[in-house]
Steps between C-alpha positions, in 0.01 A plus 500: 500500500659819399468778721267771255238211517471603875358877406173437385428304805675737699322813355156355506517431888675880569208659267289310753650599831467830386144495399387319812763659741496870375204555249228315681620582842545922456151532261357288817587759747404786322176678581270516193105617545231358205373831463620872511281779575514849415349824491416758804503361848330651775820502731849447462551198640277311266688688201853379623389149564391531134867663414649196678299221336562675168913489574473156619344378182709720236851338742366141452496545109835710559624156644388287235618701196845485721467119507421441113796753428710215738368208361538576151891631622526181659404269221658713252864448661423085555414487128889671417663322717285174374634610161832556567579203649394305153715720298172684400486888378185657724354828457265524795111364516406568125788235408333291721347251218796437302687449838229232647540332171864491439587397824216264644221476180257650704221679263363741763187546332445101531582462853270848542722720676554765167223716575533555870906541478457778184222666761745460785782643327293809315356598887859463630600782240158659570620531883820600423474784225142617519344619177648370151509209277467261751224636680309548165522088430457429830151665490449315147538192627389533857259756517319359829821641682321818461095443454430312792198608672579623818484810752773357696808713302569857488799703350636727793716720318370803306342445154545453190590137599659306285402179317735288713406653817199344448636142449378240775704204607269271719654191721316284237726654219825396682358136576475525132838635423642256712308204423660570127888535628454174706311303175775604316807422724297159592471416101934613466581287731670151371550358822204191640278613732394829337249760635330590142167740729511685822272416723325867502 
């Protein structure tokens, strides 16, 4: 057994740990509330308790846009080094097919991880940059990031707001995201015993 047959196995259970150690864990202790209210209150105390609510909600979806921004980082620098130790030129996540294939003959769209690692990767940019190309597909391809129905979300800062201000990263999103990143390290790896689903 060579020793770069260890990574995908390695990577899958570290993309784990940190979904179930980190991700799962901090969105978990967050405060989040179903519903915001606003308006005029009669008193100040009811208007600050609807100040708070409003923070605690627009700091949850802070922390998830933070943790898609990490994931995709994380999975990103697995797949180079993944690459590098088969002698295999990598680009970053959009070289992600011909890497899979050259390496392992994994078609992502077969084992269906394409769609949800492309998504993962455009919000990671979205996170990162804001507005631009990125955020543009991103709201092609997954526009209920934006339209869900909800009065649980408000921009705090001043308006205009921009599009990707307004993107929303739930905790089922991640389980998503992850779900993918473990499929696909369970499907790379050519050792017995492999872990081809996560168990979220």
């Amino acid at each position: 057994m060579a020793d770069r047959d260890m990574l995908p196995r390695t990577f899958q259970a570290n993309v784990d740990r940190f979904y179930q150690r980190v991700i799962v864990k901090t969105l978990g202790e967050l405060p989040t509330h179903e519903t915001l209210v606003v308006g005029e209150t009669a008193d100040m105390n009811t208007f600050l308790d609807r100040c708070a609510a409003q923070i605690d909600n627009h700091t949850a979806n802070e922390a998830a846009k933070a943790f898609v921004l990490t994931l995709d980082g994380l999975f990103e620098r697995q797949l180079a080094r993944w690459a590098q130790a088969h002698g295999i030129k990598f680009s970053g996540a959009t070289d992600l097919s011909r890497a899979a294939w050259e390496i392992a003959a994994i078609d992502i769209d077969v084992i269906g991880v394409a769609s949800d690692l492309h998504e993962l990767h455009l919000a990671g940019n979205v996170a990162r940059h804001g507005d631009g190309r990125a955020c543009t597909k991103l709201l092609a391809k997954a526009p209920h990031l934006w339209t869900r129905t909800s009065f649980d979300y408000h921009d705090i800062a001043p308006k205009p707001v921009p599009m990707s201000e307004e993107l929303r990263i739930g905790q089922d999103d991640l389980r998503r995201y992850t779900r993918a990143v473990v499929q696909f390290w369970g499907h790379a790896d050519p050792l017995p015993g492999a872990v081809l689903a996560a168990p979220y």
